[in-house]
N, C-alpha and C positions, 0 to 999 in steps of 0.2 A: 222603971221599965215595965213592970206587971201594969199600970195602969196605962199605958202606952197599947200595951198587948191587950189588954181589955177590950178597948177604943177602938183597937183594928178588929178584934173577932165581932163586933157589934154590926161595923159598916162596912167589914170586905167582905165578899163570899169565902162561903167556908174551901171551896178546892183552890183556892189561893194558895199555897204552902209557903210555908217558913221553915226555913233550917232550924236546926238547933232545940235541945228540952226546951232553955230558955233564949229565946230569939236573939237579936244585937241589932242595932239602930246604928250605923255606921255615919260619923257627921263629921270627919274631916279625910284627908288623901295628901299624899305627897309622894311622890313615884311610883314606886310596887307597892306601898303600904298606904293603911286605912286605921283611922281609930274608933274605936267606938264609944256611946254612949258615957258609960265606964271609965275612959282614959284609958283601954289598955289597945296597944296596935298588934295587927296584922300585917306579915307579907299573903298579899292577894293572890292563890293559885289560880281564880275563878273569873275577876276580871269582869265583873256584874256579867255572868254568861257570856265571856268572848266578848264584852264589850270596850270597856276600858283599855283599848289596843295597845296604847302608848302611855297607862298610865294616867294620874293625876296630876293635879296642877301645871301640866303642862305649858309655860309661857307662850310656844309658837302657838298652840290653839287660844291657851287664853286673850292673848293679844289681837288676834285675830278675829274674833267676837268682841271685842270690847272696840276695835276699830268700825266692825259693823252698826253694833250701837248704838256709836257715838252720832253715824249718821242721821237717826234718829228713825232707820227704816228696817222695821221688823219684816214687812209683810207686804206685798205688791200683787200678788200671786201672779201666774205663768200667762197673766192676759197681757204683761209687759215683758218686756225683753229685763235677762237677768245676765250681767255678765259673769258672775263667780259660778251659775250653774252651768251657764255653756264651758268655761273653760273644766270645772269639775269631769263634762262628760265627756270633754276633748282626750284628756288623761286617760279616763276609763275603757274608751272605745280602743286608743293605742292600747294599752293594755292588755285589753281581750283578745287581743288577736282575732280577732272576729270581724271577717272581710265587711266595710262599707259598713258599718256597724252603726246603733243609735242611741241613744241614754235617754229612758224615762227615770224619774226621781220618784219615792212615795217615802210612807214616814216609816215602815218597818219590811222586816223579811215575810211575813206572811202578804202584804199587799202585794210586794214585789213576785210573791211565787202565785196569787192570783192573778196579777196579771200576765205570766208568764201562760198560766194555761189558759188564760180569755186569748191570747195572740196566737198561740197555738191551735184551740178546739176552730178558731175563723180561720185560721189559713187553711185548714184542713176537713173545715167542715163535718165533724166528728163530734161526738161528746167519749170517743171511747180514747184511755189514758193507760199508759205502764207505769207502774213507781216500784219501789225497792219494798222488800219485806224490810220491818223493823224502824223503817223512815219516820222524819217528822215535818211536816213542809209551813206550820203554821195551825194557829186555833179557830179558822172562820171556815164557813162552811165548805165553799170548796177543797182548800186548804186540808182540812181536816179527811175530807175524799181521799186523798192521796196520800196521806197519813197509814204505818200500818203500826200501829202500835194501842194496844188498847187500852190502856192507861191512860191516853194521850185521847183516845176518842168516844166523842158522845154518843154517837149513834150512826143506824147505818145509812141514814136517807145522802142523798150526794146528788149534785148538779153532774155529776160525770160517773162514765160506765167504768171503771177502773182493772186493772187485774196487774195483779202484784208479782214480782220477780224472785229469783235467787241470786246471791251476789254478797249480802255481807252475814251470812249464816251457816261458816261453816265447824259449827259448833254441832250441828243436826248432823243426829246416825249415819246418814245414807253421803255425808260430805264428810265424814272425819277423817285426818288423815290422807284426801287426796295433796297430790303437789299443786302448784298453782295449777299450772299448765294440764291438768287432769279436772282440776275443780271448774276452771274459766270454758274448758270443753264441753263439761256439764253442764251450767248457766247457759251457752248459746245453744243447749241441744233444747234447753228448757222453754227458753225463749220462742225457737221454732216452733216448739208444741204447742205455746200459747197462742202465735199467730195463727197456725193452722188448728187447733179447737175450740179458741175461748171467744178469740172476736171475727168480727161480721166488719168485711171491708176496710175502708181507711180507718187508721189507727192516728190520733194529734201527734204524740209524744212519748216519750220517755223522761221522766222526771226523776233525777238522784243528787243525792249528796256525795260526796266523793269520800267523805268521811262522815259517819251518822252521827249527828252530835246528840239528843235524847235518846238515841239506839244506844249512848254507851260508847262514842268513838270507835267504834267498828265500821271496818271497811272492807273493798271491796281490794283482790289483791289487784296492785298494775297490770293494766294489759284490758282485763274484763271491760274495762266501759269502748277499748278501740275494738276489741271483740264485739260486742251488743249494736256499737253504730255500724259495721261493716252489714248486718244484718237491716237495722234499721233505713242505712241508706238504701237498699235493696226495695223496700218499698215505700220511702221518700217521709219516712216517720222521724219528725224533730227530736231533736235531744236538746235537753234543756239541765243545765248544771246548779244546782241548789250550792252559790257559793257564800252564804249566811255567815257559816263559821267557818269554813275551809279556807278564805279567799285572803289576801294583802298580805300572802308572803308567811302565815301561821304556818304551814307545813315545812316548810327551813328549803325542801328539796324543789318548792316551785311556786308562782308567785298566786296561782289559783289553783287550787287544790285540783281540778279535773286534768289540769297539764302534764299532774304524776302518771296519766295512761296516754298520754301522746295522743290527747284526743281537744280540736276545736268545736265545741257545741255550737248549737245555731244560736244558742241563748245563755245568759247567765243571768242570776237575779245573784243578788248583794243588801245586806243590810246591817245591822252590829257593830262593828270594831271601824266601818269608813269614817264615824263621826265621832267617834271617843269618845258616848257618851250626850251627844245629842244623836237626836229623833232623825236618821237618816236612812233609806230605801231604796232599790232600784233597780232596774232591768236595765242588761246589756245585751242588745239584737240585733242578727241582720238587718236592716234598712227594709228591705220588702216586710218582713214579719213587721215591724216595726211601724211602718204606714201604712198595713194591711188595715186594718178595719177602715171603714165606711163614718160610723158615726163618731164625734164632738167628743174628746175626752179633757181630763185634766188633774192634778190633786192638789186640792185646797192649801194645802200644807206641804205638801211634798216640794223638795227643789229650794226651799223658804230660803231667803238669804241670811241667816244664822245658821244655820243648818249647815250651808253651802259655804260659808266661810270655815266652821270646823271641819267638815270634810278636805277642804281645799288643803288645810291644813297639815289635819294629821296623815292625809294623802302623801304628802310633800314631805312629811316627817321620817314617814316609812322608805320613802326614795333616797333621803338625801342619809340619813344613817344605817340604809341598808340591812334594816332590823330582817329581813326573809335569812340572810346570811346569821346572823345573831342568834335569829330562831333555833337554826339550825344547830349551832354550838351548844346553846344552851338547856335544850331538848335534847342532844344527846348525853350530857349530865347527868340530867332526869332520867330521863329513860335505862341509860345503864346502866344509872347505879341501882335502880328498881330493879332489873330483872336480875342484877348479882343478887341482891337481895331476898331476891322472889326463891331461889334457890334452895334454901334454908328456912322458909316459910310455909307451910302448910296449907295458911288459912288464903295465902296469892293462889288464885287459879291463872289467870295470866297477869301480863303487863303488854301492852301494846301503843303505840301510839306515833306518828310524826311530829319531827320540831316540836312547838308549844300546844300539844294539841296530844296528851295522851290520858291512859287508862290503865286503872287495875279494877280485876275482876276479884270478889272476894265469898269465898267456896266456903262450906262445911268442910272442914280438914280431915272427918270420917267418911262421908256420904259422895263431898267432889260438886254435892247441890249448892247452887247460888244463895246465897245467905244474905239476905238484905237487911236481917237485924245487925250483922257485924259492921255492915258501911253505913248503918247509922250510926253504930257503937265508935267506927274510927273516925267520924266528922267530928262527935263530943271532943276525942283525943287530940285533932289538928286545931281546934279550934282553942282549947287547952294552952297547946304551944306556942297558940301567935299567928297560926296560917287558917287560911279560907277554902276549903277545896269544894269541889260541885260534886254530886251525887246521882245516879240516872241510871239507865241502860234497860233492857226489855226487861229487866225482873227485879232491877231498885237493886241491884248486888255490884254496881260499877261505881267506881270512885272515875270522878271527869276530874283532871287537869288540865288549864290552857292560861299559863300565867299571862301581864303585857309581853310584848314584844321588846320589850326594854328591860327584859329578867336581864342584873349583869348574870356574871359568873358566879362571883361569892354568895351572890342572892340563891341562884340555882344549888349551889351547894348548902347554904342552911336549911333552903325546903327540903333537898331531900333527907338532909339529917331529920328532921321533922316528920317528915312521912315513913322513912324506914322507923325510926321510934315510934311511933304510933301504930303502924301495920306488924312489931314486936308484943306490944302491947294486947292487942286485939287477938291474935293467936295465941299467945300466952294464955288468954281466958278462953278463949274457945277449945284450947286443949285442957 
């Protein structure tokens, strides 16, 4: 493995990161679990970043690529008629609930969230955008614009005029301790401020994640996105839902994560967990936004019929075993048993999180400061006992969990024995 690791620091870029003192090559899968290099297995809390939706070796996907195959047609691109991507975006459009709705395809969530604001900054003839403080939309340039996290960003230049929100930061002085209904008050008072000091005329958008997956699974409480659009429709400003990792039912309580505020965006982009693992991206939009531009689009790759058959797939996987409901059970597991946990823990500053989709924060047990050398110290410890967990949040002090969507029950229960041992461990040294 050291020579493998060698090989990679020679020809990747160095901001590439790797888990782990010593990395892990992961080269086979079978359900929730992965083996590595080594022979020894993992249950996946991590899910190649929310990817792995349904898991490994899945037959209904596998079988469904290997029927495409067989055909012996990888690639036609979208200048021919594809049947597996219309019906894909048939699904998706019902889905969205998104009146007269339209499905573009690309290959990841960042194309997906630049196209969302090229449909937006035309309909509206703007370059000026709102996004969320702590957000992550993608690493290309635009993309990156709307991004507030500096970790995450190279620099300030941006094709768009941006200015950033309140909403999943109520960790700051001046929001502690409000109730929702006091905090969501404050966001739309803030909101107002900015329309009336920061921008000059039409505004494209509003861009969020409903849940901030590099922010750290931090969210906004329910209510605040149907609060921000009653403002926005006021002066005919898009909302556009970053549903990357929120979306196919991860949240247990709804099937795209912005539905938890009782709120239809004009737009959703999508990418991650649709294809389990292939290369799959997309916007879901109004029809007008959608045929608004003027000139000749298309993506090479995007829509591909491999692509469009594992989506069809683990699309169809999700529906017919009703894993949003499974989410639901088996996240709250996780989650409860965490925050009992958390209770007798020091080094927990919180636990948060929906369905398969949560977080612990982990503190200085004297000071209350985010301690990012301990959620490196407790990846060493999960990884120790066989699990995978992700690591993030604005200050590298969040442990991310968002196992497949196929966690059973007793799966959920060995992780979290795993994680409460390890998050033992870790206080134990820190005190």
């Amino acid at each position: 493995m050291s020579d493998l690791l060698a090989r990679h620091r020679a020809v990747m870029p160095n901001w590439m990161a790797l888990y782990y003192n010593e990395p892990i090559e992961i080269v086979g899968g079978k359900g929730n679990r992965v083996v590595d290099a080594e022979g020894k297995s993992y249950l996946d809390f991590f899910a190649g970043i929310l990817t792995n939706m349904i898991g490994y070796d899945v037959p209904e996907v596998r079988e469904a690529v290997e029927r495409q195959l067989a055909t012996g047609v990888v690639h036609t691109s979208t200048l021919y008629l594809l049947r597996t991507q219309v019906e894909l975006a048939e699904k998706i459009a019902r889905l969205s609930g998104i009146p007269d709705a339209k499905v573009f395809f690309t290959n990841s969530g960042t194309e997906a969230n630049e196209t969302a604001l090229l449909l937006a900054t035309y309909a509206r003839g703007t370059d000026q955008v709102l996004a969320m403080r702590q957000s992550y939309h993608g690493r290309s340039f635009g993309a990156i614009s709307v991004t507030s996290n500096r970790a995450w960003k190279n620099n300030s230049l941006s094709p768009l005029n941006v200015h950033f929100l309140h909403g999943a930061d109520r960790h700051l002085t001046q929001f502690r301790g409000m109730s929702d209904a006091d905090y969501i008050a404050a966001c739309v008072d803030d909101l107002r401020h900015v329309l009336a000091t920061a921008v000059t005329g039409n505004v494209a958008a509003l861009i969020a994640e409903p849940i901030q997956g590099v922010g750290g699974f931090t969210a906004a409480p329910d209510g605040l996105f149907a609060a921000y659009k009653e403002v926005l429709d006021e002066e005919g400003i898009l909302f556009v839902s970053d549903e990357v990792q929120t979306g196919w039912g991860r949240t247990g309580s709804a099937f795209f994560g912005i539905q938890n505020h009782g709120v239809t965006p004009d737009m959703m982009t999508f990418a991650k967990g649709l294809g389990n693992g292939f290369a799959v991206g997309g916007i879901v939009a109004r029809g007008d936004l959608m045929d608004g531009p003027h000139a000749i689009g298309l993506s090479t790759f995007g829509g591909n019929p491999i692509s469009m058959a594992a989506a069809n797939a683990t699309l169809d996987y999700v529906l017919d075993h009703d894993l949003q409901a499974n989410a639901a059970r088996t996240g709250d597991i996780l989650i409860s048993g965490l925050r009992e946990a958390a209770g007798r823990l020091p080094v927990v500053g919180d636990v948060r999180g929906r369905g398969l989709m949560f977080a612990v924060d982990l503190v200085d047990p004297a000071t209350g400061a985010p301690a990012p050398a301990l959620a490196a110290r407790f990846m060493e410890e999960t990884k120790k006992f066989g699990l995978l967990a992700g690591k993030g949040g604005l200050y590298g002090s969040t442990l991310r969990m968002a196992p497949p969507l196929t966690l059973t029950e007793d799966e959920a229960r060995e992780g979290l024995g795993i994680l409460v041992t390890a998050l033992e461990t870790v206080d134990d040294e820190a005190r």
